[in-house]
TORNU-335697 format. One record per residue: residue in three letters; y, z, x of N, C-alpha, C in turn. Coordinates in steps of 0.1 Angstrom, whole numbers, plus 5000, padded with zeros to 4 digits. Example, Ala and Ser with C-alpha at 12.3 -4.5 7.8 and 13.67 -1.06 7.14 Angstrom:
// TORNU-335697
ALA494350785132495550785123496750785132SER497850715128498950715137500050795129
// end
This chain:
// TORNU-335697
UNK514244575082515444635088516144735078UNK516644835082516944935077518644955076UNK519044915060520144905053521245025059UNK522245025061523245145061523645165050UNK523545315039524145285026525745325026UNK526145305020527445295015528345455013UNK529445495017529645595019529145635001UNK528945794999528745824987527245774981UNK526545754986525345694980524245774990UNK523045764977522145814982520845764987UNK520145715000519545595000518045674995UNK517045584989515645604985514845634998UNK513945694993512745695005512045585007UNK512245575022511445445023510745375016UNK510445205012509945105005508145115006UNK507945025000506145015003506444925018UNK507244865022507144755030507144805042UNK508144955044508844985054507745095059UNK507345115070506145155076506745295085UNK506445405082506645565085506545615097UNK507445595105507445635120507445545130UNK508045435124508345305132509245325140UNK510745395135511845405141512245565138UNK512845535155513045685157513945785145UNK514545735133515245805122515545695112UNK515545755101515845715090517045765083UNK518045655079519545725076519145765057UNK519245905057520145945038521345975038UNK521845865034523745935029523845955043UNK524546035048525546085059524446125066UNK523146145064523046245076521346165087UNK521346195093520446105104518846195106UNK517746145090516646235093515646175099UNK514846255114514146205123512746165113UNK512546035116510945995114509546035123UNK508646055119507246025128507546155131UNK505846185138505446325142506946435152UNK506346555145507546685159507446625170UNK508046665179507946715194506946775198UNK506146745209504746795208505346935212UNK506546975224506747125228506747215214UNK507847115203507947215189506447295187UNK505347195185504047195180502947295186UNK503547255200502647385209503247505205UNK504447575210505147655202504847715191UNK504647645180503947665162502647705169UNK501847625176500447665181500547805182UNK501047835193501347945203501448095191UNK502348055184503048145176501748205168UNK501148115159500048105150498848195162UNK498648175168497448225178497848385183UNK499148385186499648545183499348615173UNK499548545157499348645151497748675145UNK497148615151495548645148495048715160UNK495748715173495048745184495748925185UNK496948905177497249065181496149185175UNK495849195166494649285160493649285170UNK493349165174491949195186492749255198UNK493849225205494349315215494149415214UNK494849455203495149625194493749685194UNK492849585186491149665189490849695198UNK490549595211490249595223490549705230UNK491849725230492349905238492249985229UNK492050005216491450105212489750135213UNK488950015212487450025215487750085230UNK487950025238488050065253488250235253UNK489850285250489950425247488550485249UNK487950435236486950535230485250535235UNK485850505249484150525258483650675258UNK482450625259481650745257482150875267UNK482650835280483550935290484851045286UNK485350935275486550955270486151015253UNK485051105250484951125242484251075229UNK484750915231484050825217482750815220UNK482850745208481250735200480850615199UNK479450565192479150415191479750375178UNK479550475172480350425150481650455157UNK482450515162484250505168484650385172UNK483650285180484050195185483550085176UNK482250075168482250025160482649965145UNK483250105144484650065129485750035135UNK486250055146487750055150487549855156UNK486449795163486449715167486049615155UNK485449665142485049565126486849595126UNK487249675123488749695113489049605124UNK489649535136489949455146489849295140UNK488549275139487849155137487849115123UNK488049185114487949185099490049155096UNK490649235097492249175101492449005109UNK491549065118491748915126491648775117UNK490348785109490048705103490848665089UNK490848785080491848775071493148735073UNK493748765086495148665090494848535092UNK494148495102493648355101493948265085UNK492848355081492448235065493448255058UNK494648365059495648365047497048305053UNK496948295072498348175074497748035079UNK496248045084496147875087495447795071UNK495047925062494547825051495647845040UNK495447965032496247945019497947965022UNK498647985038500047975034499847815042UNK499447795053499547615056499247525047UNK498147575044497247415034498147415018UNK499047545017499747534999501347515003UNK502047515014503447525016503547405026UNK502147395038502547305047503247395065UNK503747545059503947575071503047685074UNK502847755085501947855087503247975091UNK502748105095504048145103504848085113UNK503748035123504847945134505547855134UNK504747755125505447655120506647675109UNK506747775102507847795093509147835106UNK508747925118509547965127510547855131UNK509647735134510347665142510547515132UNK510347545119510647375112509847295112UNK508447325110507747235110506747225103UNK506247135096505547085083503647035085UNK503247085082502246995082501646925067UNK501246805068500746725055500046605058UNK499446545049498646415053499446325051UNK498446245066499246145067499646035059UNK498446005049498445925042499245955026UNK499246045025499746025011501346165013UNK501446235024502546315026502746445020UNK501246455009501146575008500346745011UNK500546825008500046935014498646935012UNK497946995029496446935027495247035022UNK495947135013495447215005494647345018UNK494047475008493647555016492447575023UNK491047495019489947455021490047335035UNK490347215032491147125042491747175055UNK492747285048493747355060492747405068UNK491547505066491247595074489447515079UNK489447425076488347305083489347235090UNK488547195106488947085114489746935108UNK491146965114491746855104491246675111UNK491546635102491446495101492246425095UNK492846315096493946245088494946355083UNK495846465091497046505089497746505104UNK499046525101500246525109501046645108UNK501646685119502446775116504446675121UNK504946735109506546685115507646785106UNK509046735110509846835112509646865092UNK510846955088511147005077511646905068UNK512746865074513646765073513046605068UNK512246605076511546475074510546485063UNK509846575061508846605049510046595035UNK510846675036511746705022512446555018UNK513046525030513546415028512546265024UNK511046285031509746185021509046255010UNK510046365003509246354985508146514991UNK508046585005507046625004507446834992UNK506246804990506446924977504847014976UNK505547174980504347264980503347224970UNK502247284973501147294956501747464950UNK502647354938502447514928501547594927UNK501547714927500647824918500547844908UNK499147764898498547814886498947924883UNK500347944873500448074867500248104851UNK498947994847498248014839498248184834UNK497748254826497348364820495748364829UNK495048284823493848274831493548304841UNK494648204848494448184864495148354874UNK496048384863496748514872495648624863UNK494848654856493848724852492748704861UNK492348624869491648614875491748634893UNK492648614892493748674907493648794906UNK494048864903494048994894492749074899UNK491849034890490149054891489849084904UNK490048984916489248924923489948994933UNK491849024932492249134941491449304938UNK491249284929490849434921489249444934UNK488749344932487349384936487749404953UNK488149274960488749284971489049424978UNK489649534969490549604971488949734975UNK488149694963487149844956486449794972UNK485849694974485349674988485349755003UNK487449714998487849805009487749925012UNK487649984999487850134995486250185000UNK485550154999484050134999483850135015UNK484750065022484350015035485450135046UNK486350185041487150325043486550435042UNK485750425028484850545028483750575039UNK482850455045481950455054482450465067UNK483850425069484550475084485150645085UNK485250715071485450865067484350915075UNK483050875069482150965070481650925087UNK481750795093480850805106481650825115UNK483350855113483950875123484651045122UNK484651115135484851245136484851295150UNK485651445148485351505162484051495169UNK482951475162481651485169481251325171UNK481351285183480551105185479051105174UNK479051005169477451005165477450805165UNK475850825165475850665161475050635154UNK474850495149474050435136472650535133UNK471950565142470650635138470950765126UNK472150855135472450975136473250955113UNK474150915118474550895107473550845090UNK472750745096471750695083470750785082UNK470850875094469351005090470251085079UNK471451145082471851245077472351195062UNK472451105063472650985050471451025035UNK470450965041469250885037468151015038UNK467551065046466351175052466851255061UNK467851355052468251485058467051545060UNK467451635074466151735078466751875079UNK468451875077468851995082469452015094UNK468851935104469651955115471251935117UNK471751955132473251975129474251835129UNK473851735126474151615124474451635109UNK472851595103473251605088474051755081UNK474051845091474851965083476651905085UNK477051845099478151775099478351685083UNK477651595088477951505080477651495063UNK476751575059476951615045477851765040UNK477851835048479051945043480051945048UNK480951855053481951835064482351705057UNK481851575059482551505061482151375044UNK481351445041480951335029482251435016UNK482251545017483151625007484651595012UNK484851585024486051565029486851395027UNK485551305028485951145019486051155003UNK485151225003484951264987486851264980UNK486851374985488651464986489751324982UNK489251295000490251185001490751074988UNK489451034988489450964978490350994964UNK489751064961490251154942491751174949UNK492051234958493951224963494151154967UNK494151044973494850934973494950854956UNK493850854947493650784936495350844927UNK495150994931495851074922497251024928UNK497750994937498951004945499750894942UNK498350794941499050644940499450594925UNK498450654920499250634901500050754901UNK500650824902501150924899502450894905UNK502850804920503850724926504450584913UNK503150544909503750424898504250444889UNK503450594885504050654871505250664874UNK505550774883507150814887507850694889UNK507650624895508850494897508950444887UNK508050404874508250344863508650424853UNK508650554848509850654842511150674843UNK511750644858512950674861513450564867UNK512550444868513250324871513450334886UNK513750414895514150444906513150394916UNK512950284923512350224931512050344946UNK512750474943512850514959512150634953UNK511650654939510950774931509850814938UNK509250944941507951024941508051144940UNK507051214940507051364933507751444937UNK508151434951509351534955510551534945UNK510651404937512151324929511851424919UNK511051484914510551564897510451734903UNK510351734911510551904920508951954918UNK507751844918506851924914506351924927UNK506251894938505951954955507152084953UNK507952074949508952204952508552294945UNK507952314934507552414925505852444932UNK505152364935503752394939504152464952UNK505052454961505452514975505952634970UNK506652664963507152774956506452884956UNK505552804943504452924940503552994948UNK503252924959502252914973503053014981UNK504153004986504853144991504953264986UNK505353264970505253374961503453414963UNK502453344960501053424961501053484974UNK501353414983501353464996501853585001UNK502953624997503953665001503953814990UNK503653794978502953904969501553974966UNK500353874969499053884966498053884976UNK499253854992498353805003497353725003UNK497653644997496353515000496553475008UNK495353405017495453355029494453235031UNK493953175020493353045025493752945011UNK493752825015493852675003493152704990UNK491752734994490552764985491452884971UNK492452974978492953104972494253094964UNK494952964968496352954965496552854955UNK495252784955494752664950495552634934UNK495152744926495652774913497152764913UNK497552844923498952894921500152774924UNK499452684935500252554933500052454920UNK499152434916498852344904499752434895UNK500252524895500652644883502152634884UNK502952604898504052624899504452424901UNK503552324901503452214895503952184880UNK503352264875503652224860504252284857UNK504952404859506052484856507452464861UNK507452364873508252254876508752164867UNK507552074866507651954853507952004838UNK507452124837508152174819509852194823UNK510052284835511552294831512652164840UNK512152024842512651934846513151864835UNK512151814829512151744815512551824805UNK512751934805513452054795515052044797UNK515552024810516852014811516951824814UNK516251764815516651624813517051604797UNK516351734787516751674774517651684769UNK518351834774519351894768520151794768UNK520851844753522151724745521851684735UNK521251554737520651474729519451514726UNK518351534733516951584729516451484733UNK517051374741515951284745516451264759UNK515551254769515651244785515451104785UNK516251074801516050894805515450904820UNK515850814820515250804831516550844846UNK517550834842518650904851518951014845UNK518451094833518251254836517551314837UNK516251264839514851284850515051304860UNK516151214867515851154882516951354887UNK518551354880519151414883518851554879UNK518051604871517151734869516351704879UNK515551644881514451684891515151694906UNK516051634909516751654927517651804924UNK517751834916518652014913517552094917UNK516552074903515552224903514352144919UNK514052054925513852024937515152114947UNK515752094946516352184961516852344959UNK516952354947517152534939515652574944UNK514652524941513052584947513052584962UNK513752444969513252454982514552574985UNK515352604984516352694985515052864984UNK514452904974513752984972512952984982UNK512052864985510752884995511152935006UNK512552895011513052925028513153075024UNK514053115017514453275016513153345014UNK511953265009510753395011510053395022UNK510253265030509353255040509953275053UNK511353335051511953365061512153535058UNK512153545049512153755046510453765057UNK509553665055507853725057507353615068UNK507053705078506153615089505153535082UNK503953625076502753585073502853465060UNK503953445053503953375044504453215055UNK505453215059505653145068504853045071UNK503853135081502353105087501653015076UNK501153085066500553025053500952895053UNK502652895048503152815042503552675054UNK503152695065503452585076501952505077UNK500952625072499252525077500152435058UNK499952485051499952415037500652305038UNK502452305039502852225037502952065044UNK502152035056501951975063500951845055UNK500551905054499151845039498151745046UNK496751815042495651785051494651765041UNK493151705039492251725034491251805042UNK491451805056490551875064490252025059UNK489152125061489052265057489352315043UNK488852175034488552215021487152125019UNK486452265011484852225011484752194995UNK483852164993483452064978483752144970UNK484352294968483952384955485952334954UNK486552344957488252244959488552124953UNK487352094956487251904946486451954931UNK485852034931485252034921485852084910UNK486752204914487852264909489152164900UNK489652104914490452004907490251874895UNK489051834903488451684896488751664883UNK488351764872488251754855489851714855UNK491251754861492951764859492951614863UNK492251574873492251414882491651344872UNK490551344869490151264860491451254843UNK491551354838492451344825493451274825UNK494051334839495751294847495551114846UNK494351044848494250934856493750894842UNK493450914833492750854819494150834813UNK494750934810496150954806496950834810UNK496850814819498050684827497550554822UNK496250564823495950424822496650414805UNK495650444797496450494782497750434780UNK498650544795500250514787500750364792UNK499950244798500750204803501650024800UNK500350054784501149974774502749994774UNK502750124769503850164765505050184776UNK504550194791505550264798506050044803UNK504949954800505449814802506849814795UNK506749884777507649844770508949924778UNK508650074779509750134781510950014794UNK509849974803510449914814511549754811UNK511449774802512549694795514149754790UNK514149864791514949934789514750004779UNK515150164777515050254765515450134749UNK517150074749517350064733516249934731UNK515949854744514649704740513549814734UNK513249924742512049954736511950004722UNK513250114720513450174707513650034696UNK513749944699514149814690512549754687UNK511849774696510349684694509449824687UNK510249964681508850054674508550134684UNK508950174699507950254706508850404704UNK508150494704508450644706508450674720UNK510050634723510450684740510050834740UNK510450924734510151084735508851084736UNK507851054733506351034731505950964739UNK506350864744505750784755506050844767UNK507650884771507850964784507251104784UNK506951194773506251294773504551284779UNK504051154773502851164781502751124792UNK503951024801503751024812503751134819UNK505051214816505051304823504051404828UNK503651404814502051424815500751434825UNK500851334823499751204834500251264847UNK501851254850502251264861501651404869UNK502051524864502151684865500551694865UNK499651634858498251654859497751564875UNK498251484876497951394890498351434898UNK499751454899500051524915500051684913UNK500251764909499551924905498751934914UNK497351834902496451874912495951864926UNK496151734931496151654943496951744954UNK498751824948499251904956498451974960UNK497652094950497352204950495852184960UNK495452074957494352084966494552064982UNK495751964985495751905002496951945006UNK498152044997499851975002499951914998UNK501251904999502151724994501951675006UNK501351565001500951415012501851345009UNK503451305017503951235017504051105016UNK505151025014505250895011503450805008UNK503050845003501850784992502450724982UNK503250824971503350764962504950674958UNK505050714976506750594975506250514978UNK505350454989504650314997504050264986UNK502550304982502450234971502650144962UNK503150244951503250094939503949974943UNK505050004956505449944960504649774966UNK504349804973502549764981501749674970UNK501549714959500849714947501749624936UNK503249654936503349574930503749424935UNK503949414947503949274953502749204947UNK501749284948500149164944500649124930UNK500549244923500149264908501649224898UNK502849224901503949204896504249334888UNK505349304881505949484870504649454861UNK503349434853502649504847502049614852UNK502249734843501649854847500149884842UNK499749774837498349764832497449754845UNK497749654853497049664868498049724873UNK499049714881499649754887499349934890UNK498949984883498750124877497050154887UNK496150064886495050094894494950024908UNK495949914907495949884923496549994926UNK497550064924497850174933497050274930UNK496350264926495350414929494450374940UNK493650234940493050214948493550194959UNK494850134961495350114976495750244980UNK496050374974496650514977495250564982UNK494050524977492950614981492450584997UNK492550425000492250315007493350425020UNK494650395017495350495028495250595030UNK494950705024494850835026493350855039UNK492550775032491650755041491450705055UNK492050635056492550545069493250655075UNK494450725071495250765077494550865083UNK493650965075492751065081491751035093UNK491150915092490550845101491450845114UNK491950795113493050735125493450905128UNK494050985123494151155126492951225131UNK492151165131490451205138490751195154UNK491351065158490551015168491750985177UNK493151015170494350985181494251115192UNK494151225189494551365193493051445197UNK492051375195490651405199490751505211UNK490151615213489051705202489651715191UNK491051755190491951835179492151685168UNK492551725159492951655148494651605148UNK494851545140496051535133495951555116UNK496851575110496651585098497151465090UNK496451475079496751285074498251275063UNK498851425067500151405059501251345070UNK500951415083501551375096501851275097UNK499651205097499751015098500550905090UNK500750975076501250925069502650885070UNK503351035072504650965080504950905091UNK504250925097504850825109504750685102UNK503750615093503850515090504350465080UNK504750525074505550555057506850575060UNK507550665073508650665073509750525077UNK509150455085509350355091509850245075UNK508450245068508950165056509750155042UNK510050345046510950375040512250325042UNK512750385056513850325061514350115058UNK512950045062512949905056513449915039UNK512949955034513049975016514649965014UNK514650135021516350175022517450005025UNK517049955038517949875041517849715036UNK517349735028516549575020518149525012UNK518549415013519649395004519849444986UNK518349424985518549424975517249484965UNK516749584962515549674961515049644948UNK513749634945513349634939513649664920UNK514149594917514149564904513149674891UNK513049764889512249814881512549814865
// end
């Protein structure tokens, strides 16, 4: 029989004697916690909820495979990546809320929804992530209340050195996979339907025909692209956020999309150029002519720039340029014209001699970063911690800058500014990886490359025959998460 305690006291969790779900509650102190399994309605519910969020991807697939009948334009590889990307989500949701968030916390999404616990029955604790996601046996599910109040306690996370180096690793590979597996939905998906045959001829035993002329001068240079700009976008986003500390930071914040737009009107508008391939120079030119006189006036005074007179130089000489670009592209039709295909920012209708041009600035830009990112960890402690531990702030921020003006430069100069890349990102990136900029610095290259690609993909096949362009795609999905960012109580910590 079960004691009433005494006002002010706290009673123990049940005895060895007293047997767990005998009686409909168990009194602690003041308050009346229910014993023995949920409510089966609660449980269905948690069911219900949990089976939503695995089953929406396959909905989502399903009308998009459908769309894309052969009547309606699609193809066999259109319905075949869009229906794996379906089933590949599907599954990854599964194993990461019915195994490693149920089997390590006890709730899944539904069950966190509605209060409710799962754990074994026998010993009351969490039935791990292997367990979780095999047919259970010997567990229970019951309320919140009733677990907390019998001792029940998540399984920590190994935050060994070891154990987060190898998390690390294994997201790193995870990631290259994907990037791998984006790249093969680049190449087999396009205005033109093809299917498995068509694509591994032009692959593997080109003959020339107009398949493999698609798909090797078209679309393998055009992943190609994607790739090396997304890489460039997404370190070049972490760099910028971690110089100026400013969580809401990307290259528009440094005026170097304002100076590459610049310069692109001026050729236009003086030299008549009229294609990407022609202007190409002239934005990487008004890129770094940007970035010299940003950090030239963040110095002035002292001689040494921070990170809030980075931020407040670069939003001046940013709107003094865009102030410039309107006044030339409004004196000149044809510059206009130019300057409306440009600014929108596309990989599409740039052929390999574009990538090839750029690549040696992408590669340095991206060597450079990795390099600084000992040092940009220390800066991230604040300028006087760093100047106190030996680092040369002037020297360290100088080669970011660096890194930065060589990464997006060239990336600009080749596609546009591709929007919110390099704000989503490190962002994105650093959830996995935490503030080290040692990984943190190539997860976002690789996750920036991973989207750029996606986004193009998905710009293939919404607006079919015609395209969309993957700066477009981008915002629509980037702006959304901006606004979330914006309204977050409380932003990211840099």
């Amino acid at each position: 029989m079960t004691s009433t305690p005494t006002p002010g006291s706290v009673a123990a969790r049940p005895g060895p004697t007293e047997t767990r779900g005998t009686h409909p509650t168990e009194v602690y102190g003041s308050l009346e916690v229910p014993s023995g399994p949920a409510p089966l309605q609660r449980r269905l519910l948690a069911a219900l909820a949990d089976l939503g969020v695995v089953a929406l991807p396959l909905v989502i697939g399903w009308f998009i495979v459908d769309s894309l009948r052969d009547d309606n334009g699609g193809g066999q590889m259109d319905r075949a990546v869009f229906g794996g990307v379906a089933l590949i989500t599907a599954a990854a949701l599964l194993v990461w809320n019915r195994g490693t968030r149920e089997g390590s916390t006890g709730q899944s999404v539904g069950k966190g929804w509605l209060g409710l616990v799962t754990r074994d029955a026998d010993s009351g604790e969490p039935l791990g992530t292997r367990r979780a996601l095999l047919p259970r046996t010997g567990a229970e599910v019951v309320r919140l209340k009733t677990a907390v109040a019998e001792g029940f306690t998540p399984i920590r996370r190994d935050t060994s050195m070891a154990a987060i180096r190898r998390r690390r690793l294994l997201g790193l590979a995870l990631l290259v996979l994907l990037l791998a597996a984006a790249a093969l939905a680049s190449i087999a998906v396009g205005a033109r339907p093809m299917n498995f045959a068509e694509i591994f001829h032009a692959l593997f035993t080109p003959t020339g025909i107009d398949t493999d002329l698609v798909v090797r001068t078209l679309r393998v240079p055009r992943t190609a692209l994607g790739i090396a700009v997304g890489i460039a976008l997404g370190i070049a986003g972490a760099l910028i956020q971690g110089h100026t500390r400013n969580p809401l930071a990307d290259a528009g914040l440094l005026g170097l999309n304002g100076g590459a737009a610049f310069f692109v009107v001026l050729s236009i508008y003086l030299f008549g150029l009229a294609g990407p391939n022609e202007y190409l120079w002239f934005a990487f030119a008004g890129s770094l002519a940007a970035s010299i006189v940003v950090f030239g006036i963040s110095s002035i005074g002292n001689g040494r720039s921070s990170p809030l007179s980075l931020a407040l130089a670069g939003a001046a000489v940013a709107m003094f340029l865009s102030a410039m670009t309107n006044t030339v592209i409004l004196l000149d039709q044809t510059s206009l014209d130019g300057y409306r295909f440009w600014v929108v920012g596309s990989i599409a209708g740039r052929g390999p001699e574009v990538l090839w041009q750029v690549l040696p600035f992408l590669v340095i830009g991206a060597l450079i970063a990795m390099a600084s990112t000992p040092s940009l960890n220390v800066l991230s402690l604040g300028d006087d911690v760093a100047r106190g531990l030996g680092t040369n702030i002037v020297l360290s921020r100088t080669i970011g800058i660096v890194a930065i003006t060589l990464l997006t430069g060239a990336a600009t100069a080749a596609c546009g500014p591709i929007a919110f890349v390099g704000l989503v990102v490190p962002h994105v990136a650093r959830s996995i990886t935490g503030p080290d900029y040692r990984w943190l610095v190539p997860y976002a290259g690789i996750i920036g490359a991973i989207m750029v690609l996606l986004a193009d993909v998905i710009g293939r096949v919404v607006v079919r025959p015609g395209e969309l362009q993957v700066g477009i795609v981008l915002a629509l999905f980037g702006a959304p998460f901006f606004v979330a960012l914006v309204r977050r109580r409380k932003l990211v910590s840099l």
